[in-house]
N, C-alpha and C positions, 0 to 999 in steps of 0.2 A: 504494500500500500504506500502511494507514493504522502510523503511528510512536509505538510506545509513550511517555508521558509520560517512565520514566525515560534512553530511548536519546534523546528531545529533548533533555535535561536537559546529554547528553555530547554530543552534539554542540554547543546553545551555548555550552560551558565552553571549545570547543573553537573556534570564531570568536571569541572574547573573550580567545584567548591563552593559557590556560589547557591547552596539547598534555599535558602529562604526567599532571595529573588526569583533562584527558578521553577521553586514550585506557585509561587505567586503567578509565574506569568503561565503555567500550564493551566495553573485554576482558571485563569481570564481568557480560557480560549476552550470554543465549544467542539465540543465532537472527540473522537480521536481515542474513549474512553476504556478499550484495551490498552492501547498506546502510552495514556497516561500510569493507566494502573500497573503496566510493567515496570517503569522506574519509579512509581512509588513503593512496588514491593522491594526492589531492589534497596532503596532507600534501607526501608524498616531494618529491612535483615542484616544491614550491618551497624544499623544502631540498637538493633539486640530487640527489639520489636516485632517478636514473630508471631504473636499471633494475630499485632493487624496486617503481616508482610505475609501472612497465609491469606488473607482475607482480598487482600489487590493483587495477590498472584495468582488467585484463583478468578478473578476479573479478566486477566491477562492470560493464561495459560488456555481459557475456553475460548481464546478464538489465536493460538497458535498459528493459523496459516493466514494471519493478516503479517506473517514477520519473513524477512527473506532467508534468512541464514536459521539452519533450523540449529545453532550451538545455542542460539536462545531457551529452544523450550528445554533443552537436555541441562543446561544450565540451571538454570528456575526449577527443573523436578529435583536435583540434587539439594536448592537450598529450601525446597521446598517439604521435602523428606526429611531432610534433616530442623528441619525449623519445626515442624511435628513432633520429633522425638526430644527435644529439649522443651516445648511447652505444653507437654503431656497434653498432643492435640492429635493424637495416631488417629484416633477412629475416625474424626473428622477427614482427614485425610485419608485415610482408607474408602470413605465414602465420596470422598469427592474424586478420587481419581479411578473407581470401576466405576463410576459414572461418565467422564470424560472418556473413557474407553468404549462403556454403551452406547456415547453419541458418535465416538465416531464408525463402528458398527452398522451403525442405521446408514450411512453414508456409502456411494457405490466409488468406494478409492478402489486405486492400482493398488495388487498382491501388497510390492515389499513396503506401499504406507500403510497399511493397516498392519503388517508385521510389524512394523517398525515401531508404530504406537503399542503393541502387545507386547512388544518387548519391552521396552520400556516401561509400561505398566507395572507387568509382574516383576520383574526387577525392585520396583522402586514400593511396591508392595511387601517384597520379601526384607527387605531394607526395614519398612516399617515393622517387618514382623520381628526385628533382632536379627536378621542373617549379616554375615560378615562376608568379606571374601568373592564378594561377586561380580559378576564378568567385567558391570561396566564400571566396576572400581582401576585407579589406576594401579599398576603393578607394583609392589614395594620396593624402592630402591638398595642396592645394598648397603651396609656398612664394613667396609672391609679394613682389616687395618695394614695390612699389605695388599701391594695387585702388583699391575704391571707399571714398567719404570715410564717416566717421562718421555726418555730416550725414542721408548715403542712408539711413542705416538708421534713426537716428531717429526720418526721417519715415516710415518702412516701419512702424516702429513703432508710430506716431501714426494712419497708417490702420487696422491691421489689428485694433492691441490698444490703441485709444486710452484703457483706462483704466489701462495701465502705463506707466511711467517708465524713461527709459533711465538714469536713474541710479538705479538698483535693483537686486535680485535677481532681481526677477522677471522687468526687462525685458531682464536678460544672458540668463535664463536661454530666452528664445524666442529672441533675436536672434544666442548664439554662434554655432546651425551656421551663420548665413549669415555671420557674419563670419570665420568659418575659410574658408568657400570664397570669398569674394568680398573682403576687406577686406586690406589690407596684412598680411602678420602679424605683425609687431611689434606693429602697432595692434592686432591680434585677440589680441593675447596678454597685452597691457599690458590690454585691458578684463575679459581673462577674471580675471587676478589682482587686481582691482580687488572681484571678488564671488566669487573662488576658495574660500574659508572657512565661504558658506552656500549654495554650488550644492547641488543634491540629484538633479540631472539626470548619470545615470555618461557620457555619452557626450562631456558636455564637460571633463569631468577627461580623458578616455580621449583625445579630438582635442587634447588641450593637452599631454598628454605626448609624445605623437606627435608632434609638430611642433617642440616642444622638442630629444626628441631626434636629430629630422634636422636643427634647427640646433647639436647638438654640444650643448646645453645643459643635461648630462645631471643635474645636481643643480635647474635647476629640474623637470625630464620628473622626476624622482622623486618632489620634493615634492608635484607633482601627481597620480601613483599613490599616495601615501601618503595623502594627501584626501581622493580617491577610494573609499579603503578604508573609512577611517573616519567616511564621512557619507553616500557616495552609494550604496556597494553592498548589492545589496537581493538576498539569496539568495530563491527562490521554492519551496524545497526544504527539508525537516528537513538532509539530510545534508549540503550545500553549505558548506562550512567556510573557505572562501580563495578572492578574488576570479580564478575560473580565467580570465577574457575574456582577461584579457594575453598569454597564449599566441592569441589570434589574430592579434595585430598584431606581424609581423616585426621591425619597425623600431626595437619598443620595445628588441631584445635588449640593447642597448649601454647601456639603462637600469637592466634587469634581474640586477643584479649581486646575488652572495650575501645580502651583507650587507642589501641592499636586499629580497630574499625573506626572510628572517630576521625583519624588522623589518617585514614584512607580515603573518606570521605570528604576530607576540606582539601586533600590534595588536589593542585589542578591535574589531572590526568587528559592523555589523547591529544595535547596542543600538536 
């Protein structure tokens, strides 16, 4: 659905940090009320408001195919699930997503959309039922306290993209996933903050706080979310207002403190 110039306008006011101008200017404008109700839920959930960030994403998520990029709805059922399980709101949520599934049911989609809603569904049901461990969770990273030496990857480096340099941006920026799966992590963590500043790539902000805070190391796993925010995330939607991925990864929770959503939220992000 294409997004009038001045509801763009409030929603970037509104990734820029800007929440009270920019939800004043979505209120003064009619229509759009899926649209709105997504970054309002967005909003909530990271100011720890989740049972009315259930209440606007559930506004927002029943008409999913007014949004282009479908990481929006799989995003929102994640903080959506999980913003259940913290405001002892399971049943409600149980009830409102076999419902969003009965409506799309009634609907004559193509095979893999209606798989794809089924999948999703039951997933994010099993979720609500306590299951751990499931498909669309991401995979846990390791913590290794040896791996493979620097040296390997340099020269991985040297084959594959001999015109980058391992002491650069650009040659961290190929070489972190393999150095988060394969390389000491201390070693993979001292090279990622070595070029932390000008990465642009969100996956390796996202695997560095992650492993930060499984080793307890919860102010740097934030500084890394904070980074994150402010350089690498790249919303692909007018209404996407607050970096929602974080809510897929469990582990960050112990990083994810108030203050720390607060101070995600007034960050200008997306410029």
């Amino acid at each position: 659905m294409k997004i009038p110039k001045k509801l763009q306008v409030a929603f970037k006011a509104i990734r820029n940090g800007q929440l009270e101008s920019g939800l004043a200017q979505l209120d003064s404008i009619d229509g759009f009320e899926p649209q709105k109700a997504s970054a309002k839920a967005e909003i909530s959930y990271f100011k720890g408001h989740f049972a009315d960030a259930m209440i606007w994403d559930e506004q927002a998520i029943a008409f999913d195919t007014q949004w282009y990029a479908g990481n929006v709805l799989t995003e929102h059922l994640f903080a959506y699930s999980s913003a259940a399980i913290l405001s002892n709101n399971v049943e409600r949520a149980r009830d409102f997503l076999t419902g969003f599934l009965a409506e799309k049911e009634k609907l004559e989609l193509p095979a893999h959309s209606l798989s794809f809603y089924r999948y999703q569904v039951a997933q994010h049901l099993k979720r609500l039922a306590g299951k751990q461990n499931l498909p669309i969770e991401p995979e846990p990273l390791p913590l290794l306290a040896t791996g493979q030496p620097l040296e390997s990857f340099a020269a991985q480096l040297h084959q594959y993209r001999p015109k980058l340099t391992f002491d650069s941006t650009a040659g961290a920026e190929y070489l972190l996933h393999f150095l988060f799966q394969a390389a000491a992590t201390a070693e993979a963590l001292r090279y990622y903050r070595a070029y932390a500043s000008s990465i642009r790539l969100e996956d390796h902000h996202l695997s560095a706080a992650r492993l930060y805070t499984s080793l307890n190391e919860i102010e740097n796993a934030q500084q890394a979310l904070l980074t994150y925010a402010a350089i690498a995330w790249c919303p692909v939607e007018h209404t996407q207002v607050a970096p929602m991925r974080l809510w897929e990864f469990a582990e960050l929770a112990p990083a994810l403190t108030q203050e720390l959503k607060d101070k995600l939220l007034a960050l200008p992000k997306a410029l």
